[in-house]
N, C-alpha and C positions, 0 to 999 in steps of 0.2 A: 882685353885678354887677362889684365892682372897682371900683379906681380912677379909670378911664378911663371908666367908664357910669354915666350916673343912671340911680336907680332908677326907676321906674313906679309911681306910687300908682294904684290902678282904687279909685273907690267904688263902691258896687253899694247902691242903696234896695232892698229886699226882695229881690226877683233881678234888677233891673232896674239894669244900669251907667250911671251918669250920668256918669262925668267921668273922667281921664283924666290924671293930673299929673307934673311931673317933680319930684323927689324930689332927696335931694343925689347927692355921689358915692360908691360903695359902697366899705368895706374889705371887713372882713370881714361875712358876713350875721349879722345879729343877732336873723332871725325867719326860719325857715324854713318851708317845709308839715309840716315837722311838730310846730310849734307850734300851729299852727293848729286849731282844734278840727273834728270832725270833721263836726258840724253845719254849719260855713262852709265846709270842705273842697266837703260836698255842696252847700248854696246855689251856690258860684262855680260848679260844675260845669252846675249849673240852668241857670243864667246865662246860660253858654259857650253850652251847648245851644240858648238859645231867640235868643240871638241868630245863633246860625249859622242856623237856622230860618227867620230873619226875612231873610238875606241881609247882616246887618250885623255878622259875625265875620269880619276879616282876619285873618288869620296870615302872617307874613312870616319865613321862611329866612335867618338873615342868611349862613349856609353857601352858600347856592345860588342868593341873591339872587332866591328864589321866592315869592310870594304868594299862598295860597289862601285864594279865599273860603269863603263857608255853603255854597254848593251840591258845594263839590269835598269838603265834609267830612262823613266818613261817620258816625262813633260818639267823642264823648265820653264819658270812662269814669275813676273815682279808681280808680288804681290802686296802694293801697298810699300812700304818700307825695308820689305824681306824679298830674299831671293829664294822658293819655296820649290824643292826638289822632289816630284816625286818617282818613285820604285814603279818598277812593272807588279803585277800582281802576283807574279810567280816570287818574288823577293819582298812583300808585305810583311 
């Protein structure tokens, strides 16, 4: 994240996120997604999914100062290294 950002801890019980925390400030990253095993890769992806499901997945743009909820989000997907979110086409 750098210097200027904390980081975000998410904890996730089984696939369910409980919590939400701020972390210190980033140098350099010291754990990336592709440390991550590929098992938790897929959990968070769960995750993502059933909370956007539920209406309770924000994602926020800080590019475009945009926010979309679960209903504007069409397919979460590992892709590779990245967690690759995409929009329904009404919010393209």
């Amino acid at each position: 994240m750098g210097p200027r950002r904390l980081v975000k801890i998410l904890k996730f019980v089984g696939s369910k996120l409980v919590s939400i925390e701020d972390g210190g400030y980033g140098t350099a990253p010291e754990r990336s997604l592709e440390t991550i095993s590929t098992a938790d890769k897929i959990r968070l992806v769960q995750a993502l999914q059933e909370m956007a499901e539920k209406g309770e997945l924000v994602i926020w743009n800080p590019n475009t100062n945009q926010s979309f909820s679960g209903r504007d989000i069409e397919q979460i997907v590992l892709n590779g290294n990245a967690i690759q979110i995409s929009l329904s086409k009404s919010n393209k």
